[in-house]
C-alpha positions as MATLAB code, in Angstrom:
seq = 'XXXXXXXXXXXXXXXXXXXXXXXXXXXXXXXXXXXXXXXXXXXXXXXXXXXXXXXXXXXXXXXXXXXXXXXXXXXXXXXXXXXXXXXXXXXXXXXXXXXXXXXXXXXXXXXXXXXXXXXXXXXXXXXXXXXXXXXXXXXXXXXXXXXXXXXXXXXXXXXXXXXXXXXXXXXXXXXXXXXXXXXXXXXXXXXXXXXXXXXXXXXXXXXXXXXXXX';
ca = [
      -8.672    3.425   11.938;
      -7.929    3.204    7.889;
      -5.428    0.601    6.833;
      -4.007    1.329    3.746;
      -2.473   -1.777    1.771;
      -0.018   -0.405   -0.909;
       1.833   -2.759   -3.256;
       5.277   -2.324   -4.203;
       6.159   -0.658   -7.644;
       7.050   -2.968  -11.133;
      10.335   -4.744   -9.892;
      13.095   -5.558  -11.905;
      11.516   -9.506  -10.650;
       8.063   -8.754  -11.533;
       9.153   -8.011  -15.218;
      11.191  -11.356  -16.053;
      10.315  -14.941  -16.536;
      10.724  -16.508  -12.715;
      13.845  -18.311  -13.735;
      15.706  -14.992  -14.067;
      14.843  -13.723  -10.885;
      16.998  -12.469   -8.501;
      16.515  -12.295   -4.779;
      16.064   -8.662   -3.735;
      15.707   -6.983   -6.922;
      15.164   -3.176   -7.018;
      12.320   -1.202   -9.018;
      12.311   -0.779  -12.952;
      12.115    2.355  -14.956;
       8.349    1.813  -15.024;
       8.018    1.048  -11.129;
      10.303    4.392  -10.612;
       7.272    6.109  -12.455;
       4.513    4.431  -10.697;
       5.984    5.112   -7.190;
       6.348    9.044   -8.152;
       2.962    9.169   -9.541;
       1.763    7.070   -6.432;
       3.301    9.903   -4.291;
       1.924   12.759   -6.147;
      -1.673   11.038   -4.896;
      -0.885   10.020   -1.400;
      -1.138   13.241    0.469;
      -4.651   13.347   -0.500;
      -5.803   10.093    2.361;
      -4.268   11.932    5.122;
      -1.572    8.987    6.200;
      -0.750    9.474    9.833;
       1.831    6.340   10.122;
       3.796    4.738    7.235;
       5.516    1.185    7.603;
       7.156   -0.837    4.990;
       8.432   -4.303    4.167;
      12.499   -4.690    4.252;
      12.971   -5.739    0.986;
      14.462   -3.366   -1.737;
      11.356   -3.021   -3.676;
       9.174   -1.810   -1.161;
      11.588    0.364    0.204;
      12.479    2.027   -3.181;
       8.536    2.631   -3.188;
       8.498    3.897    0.179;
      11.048    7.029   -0.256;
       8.876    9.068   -2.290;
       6.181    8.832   -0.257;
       8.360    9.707    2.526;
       9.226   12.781    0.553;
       5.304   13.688   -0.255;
       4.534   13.123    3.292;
       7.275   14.214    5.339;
       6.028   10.835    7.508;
       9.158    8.440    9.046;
       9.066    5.149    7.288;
       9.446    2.466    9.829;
      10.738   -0.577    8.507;
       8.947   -4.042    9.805;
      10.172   -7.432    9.055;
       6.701   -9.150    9.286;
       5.828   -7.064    5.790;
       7.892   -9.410    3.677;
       6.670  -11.451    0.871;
       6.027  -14.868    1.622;
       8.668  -16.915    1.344;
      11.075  -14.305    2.906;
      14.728  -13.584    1.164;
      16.094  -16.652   -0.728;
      17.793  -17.708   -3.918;
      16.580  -20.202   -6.570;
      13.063  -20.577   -8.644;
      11.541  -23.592   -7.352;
      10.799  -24.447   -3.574;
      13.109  -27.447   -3.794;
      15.878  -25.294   -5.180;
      15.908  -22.088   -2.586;
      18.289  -21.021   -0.681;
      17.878  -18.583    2.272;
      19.851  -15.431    2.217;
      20.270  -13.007    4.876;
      17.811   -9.729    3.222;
      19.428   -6.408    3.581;
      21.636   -5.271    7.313;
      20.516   -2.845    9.291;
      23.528   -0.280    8.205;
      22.727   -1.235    4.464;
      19.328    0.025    5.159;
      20.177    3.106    6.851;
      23.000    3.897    4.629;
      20.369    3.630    1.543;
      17.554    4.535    3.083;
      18.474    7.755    5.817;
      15.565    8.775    7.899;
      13.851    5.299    7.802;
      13.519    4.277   10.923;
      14.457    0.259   11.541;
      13.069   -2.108   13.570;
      15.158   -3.748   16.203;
      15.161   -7.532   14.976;
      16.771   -6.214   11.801;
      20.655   -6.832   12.607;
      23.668   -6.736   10.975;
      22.683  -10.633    9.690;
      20.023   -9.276    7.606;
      16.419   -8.925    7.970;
      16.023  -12.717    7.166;
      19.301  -13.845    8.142;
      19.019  -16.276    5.596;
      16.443  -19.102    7.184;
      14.729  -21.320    4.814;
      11.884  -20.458    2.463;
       9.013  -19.942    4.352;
       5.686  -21.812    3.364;
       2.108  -20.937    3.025;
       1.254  -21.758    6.533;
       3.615  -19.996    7.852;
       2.987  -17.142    5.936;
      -0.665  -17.166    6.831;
       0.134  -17.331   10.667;
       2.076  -14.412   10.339;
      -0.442  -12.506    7.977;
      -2.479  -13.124   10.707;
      -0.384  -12.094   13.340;
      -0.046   -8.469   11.986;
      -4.054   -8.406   11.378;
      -4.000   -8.980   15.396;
      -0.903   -6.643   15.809;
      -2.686   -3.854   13.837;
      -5.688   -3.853   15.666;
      -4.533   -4.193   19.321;
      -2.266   -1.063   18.221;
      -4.848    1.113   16.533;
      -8.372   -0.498   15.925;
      -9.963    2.445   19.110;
      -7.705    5.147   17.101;
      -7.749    7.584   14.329;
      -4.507    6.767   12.508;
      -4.385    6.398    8.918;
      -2.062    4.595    8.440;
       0.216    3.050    5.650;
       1.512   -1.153    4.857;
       3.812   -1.044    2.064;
       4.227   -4.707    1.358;
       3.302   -7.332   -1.635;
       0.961   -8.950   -3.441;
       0.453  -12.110   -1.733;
       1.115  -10.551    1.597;
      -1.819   -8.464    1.209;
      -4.114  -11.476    0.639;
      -2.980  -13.257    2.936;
      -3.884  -10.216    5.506;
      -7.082  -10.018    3.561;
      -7.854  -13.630    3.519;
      -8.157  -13.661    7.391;
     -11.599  -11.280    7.509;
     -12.548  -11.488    3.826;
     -14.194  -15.001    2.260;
     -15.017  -13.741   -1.328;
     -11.970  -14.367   -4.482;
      -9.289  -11.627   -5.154;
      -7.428  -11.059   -7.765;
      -3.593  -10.129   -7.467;
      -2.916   -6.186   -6.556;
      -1.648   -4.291   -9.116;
       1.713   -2.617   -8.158;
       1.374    0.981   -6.268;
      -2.488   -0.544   -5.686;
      -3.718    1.095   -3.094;
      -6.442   -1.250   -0.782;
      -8.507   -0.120    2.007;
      -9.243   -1.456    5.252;
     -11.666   -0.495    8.434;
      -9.942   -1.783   11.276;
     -12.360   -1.794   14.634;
     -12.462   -3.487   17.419;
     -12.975   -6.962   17.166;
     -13.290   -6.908   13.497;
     -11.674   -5.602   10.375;
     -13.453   -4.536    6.543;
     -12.634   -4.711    3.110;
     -13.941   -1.049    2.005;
     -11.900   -0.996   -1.331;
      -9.359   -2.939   -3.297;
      -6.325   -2.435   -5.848;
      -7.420    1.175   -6.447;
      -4.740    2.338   -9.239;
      -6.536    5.599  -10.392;
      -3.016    7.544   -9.730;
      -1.998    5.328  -13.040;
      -2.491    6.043  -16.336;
      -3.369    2.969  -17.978;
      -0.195    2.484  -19.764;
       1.772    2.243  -16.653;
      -0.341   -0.640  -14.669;
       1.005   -3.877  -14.180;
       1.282   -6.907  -12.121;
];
């Protein structure tokens, strides 16, 4: 199967100084352009599944690619960014929060389809910040996830998630340096059995230049 990695548009987050950030921010002007233009690209790679990452961000990225593909979004918890939903700048400062409900989502969101654990608590149901470890055990996780699901298929299939997510994932089966993905990046996976491989990474050619960022 192709794994597609796709990071979220420019967030309202990703364009302020990280003592202004908020904890579920929503996309910019900018990332509203980069997800359309995304979009307008997508059909072209043939996606057979699309998931995406609860947070607002992704999700915002995800519904014009719904649109371009006609494909049901389903919405997985183990997409987040590391550290999951919290409040506050600095590890010793955060505060969990719960993420968005279930009905928030669907209300938002209609025709995204939600996973189960997502309640009316929130997606993160505000536990504390979660570390690099545990972040890397779940990157890992979904690497196994992904493959017992649809390493012997012919899916093409979709993440929309974040930066460090995706190199986390990638860290598991790939030993050389990355830099961070642009946002609306597209990276591209062979997933087999047994084994998964880089084939191309932070691909932004549906981007003029003047709209890529980080």
């Amino acid at each position: 199967m192709e794994l597609f990695l796709i990071r979220h548009a420019q967030s309202h987050n990703n364009a302020l100084p990280e003592s202004e950030r908020v904890e579920d921010p929503g996309l910019t002007e900018v990332g509203q352009v980069q997800a359309k233009k995304l979009s307008e690209w997508l059909p072209a790679l043939r996606l057979t599944r699309l998931f995406t990452s609860p947070f607002r961000r992704a999700l915002q990225t995800t519904v014009p690619i719904h649109r371009a593909t006609g494909l049901v979004p389903e919405v997985r918890t183990d997409l987040h960014e590391q550290g999951g939903c919290y409040q506050g700048y600095t590890i010793d400062s955060t505060v969990g929060r719960p993420g968005l409900t279930r009905d928030e989502i669907e209300q938002e969101f209609a025709g995204f389809r939600v996973a189960e654990d997502i309640t009316a608590e929130g997606w993160w149901q505000s536990k504390p910040f979660e570390d690099s470890t545990a972040a890397r055990t779940r990157a890992l996780a979904l690497l196994q996830w992904t493959q017992e699901q649809f390493a012997e298929t012919d899916e093409r299939v979709a993440f929309v998630s974040h930066g460090d997510l995706k190199l986390l994932f990638l860290e598991h089966f790939h030993t050389e340096p990355l830099d961070c993905p642009r946002n609306t990046s597209v990276t591209t996976v062979q997933i087999l059995p047994g084994r998964a491989q880089l084939t191309n990474f932070n691909r932004t050619e549906h981007l003029p230049a003047d709209l890529v960022t980080h």
